[in-house]
N, C-alpha and C positions, 0 to 999 in steps of 0.2 A: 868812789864807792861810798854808800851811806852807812853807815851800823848805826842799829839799836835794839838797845839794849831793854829786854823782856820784863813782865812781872817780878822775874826772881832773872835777877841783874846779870849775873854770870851767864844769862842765854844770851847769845846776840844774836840778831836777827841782819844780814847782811845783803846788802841791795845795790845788786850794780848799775852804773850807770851805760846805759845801751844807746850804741850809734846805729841805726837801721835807716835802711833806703832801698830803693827799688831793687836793689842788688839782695839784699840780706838785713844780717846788723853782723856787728861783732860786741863785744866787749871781755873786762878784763876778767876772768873768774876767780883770780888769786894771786894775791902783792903779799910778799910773807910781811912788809916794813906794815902795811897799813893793817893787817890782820893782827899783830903781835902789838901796835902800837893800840889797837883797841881793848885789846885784849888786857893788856898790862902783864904779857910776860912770856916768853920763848918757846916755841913749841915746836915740834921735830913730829912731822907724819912718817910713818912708816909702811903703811898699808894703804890700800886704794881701793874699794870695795865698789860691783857694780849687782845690782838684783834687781828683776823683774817680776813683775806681780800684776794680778787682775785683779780688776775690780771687787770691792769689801775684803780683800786681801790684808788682815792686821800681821803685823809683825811687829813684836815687844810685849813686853817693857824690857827689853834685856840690857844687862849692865855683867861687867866680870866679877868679882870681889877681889882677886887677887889681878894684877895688871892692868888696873883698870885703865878705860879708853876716855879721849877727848874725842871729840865726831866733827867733823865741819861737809853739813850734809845740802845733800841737794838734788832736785829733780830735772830730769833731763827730757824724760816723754809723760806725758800727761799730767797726773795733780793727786798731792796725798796732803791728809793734816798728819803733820809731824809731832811729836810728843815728846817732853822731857819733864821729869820729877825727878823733885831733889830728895836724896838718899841720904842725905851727909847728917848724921843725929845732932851733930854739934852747930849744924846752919838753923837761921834762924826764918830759912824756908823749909825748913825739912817739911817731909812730903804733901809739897807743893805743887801745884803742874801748871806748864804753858805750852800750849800749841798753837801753831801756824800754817797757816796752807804755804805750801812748796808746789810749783809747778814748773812746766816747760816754757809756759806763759811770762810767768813774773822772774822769773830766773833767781829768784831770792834762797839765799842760803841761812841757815841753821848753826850757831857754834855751840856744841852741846858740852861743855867740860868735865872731864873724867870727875866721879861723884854722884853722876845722873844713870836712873835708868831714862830707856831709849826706846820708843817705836813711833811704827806710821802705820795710817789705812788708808788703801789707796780707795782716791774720788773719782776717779775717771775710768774707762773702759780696760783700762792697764797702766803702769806704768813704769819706769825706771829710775832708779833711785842709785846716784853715788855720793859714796862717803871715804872720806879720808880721815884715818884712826892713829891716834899719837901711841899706840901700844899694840904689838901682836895680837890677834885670836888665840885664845887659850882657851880651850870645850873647857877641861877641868873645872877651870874659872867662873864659868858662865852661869848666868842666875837669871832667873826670868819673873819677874811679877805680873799676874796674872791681869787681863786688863782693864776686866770688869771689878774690880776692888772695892768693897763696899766703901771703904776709907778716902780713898785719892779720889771716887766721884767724878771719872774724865768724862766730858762732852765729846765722844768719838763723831760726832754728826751722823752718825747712824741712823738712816728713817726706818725705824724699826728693822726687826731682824737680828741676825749675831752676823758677825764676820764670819771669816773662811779662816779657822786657826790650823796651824801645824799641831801635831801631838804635845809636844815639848811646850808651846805657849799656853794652853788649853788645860794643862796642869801649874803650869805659873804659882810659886807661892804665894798667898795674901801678903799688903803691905804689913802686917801686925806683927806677921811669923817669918816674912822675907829678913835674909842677912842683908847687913845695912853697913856704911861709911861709920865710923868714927866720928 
């Protein structure tokens, strides 16, 4: 499995190596030694999240404030760009962002470390997206920046148009006014 590591370094970007033949492929999606060995430090998933969505479908920037989540994300049917910005006031990316297309295609995964808000919009006709989270879902917790931010400036590849937001994203606070990392 290859990593590499993003813009703002603590993203990694994770790329397996696929055996395919006229049968299928296989490959490995997850070695804790070689994930924790890039990473530089122990991590325990506790959650396993699967969501589907349609096309211009954004979901995020969400991040907890209390409990916060590491994500090790990835898509399984069609293609989204993934998104992460750094929260952390005390990093010296603070709010920052890097995104990657994630598909069914490239099989390429996402390590998003607790610190970051989180979203995707999906590229393709629909797709599915799972992530394994090193901290419960806590609603209480849960904070959303909004994803057009005059500040953060994200390149959603949008060809014109808005996405399709939930209520709850669509109110999002600005990065200015959003509660933040230490």
């Amino acid at each position: 499995m290859n990593s590499t590591p993003l813009a703002i370094p603590e993203v990694v970007l994770f790329e397996p190596r696929i055996f395919a033949d006229a049968r299928g492929f296989f490959f490995e999606s997850f070695n804790q030694r070689v994930f924790e060995s890039t990473i530089g430090k122990s991590v325990n998933f506790v959650q396993s999240n699967h969501s589907r969505s349609m096309q211009h479908v954004l979901r995020g920037l969400h991040y907890q404030i209390k409990q916060p989540q590491g994500k090790l994300v990835r898509v399984i049917v069609g293609e989204v760009l993934d998104v992460a910005v750094d929260i952390r006031r005390s990093s010296p990316t603070f709010g920052q962002w890097v995104g990657e297309r994630l598909s069914a295609e490239n099989k390429k995964q996402l390590w998003i470390p607790a610190g970051f808000a989180h979203g995707f919009l999906v590229l393709s006709e629909h797709a599915e997206f799972l992530y394994n989270t090193t901290d419960y879902w806590a609603p209480e917790h849960e904070r959303c920046i909004v994803w057009n931010d005059d500040t953060l400036k994200i390149d959603w590849l949008l060809a014109g148009g808005n996405p399709i937001l939930s209520d709850k994203d669509a109110r999002g606070a600005t990065f200015a006014s959003a509660e933040v990392y230490d």
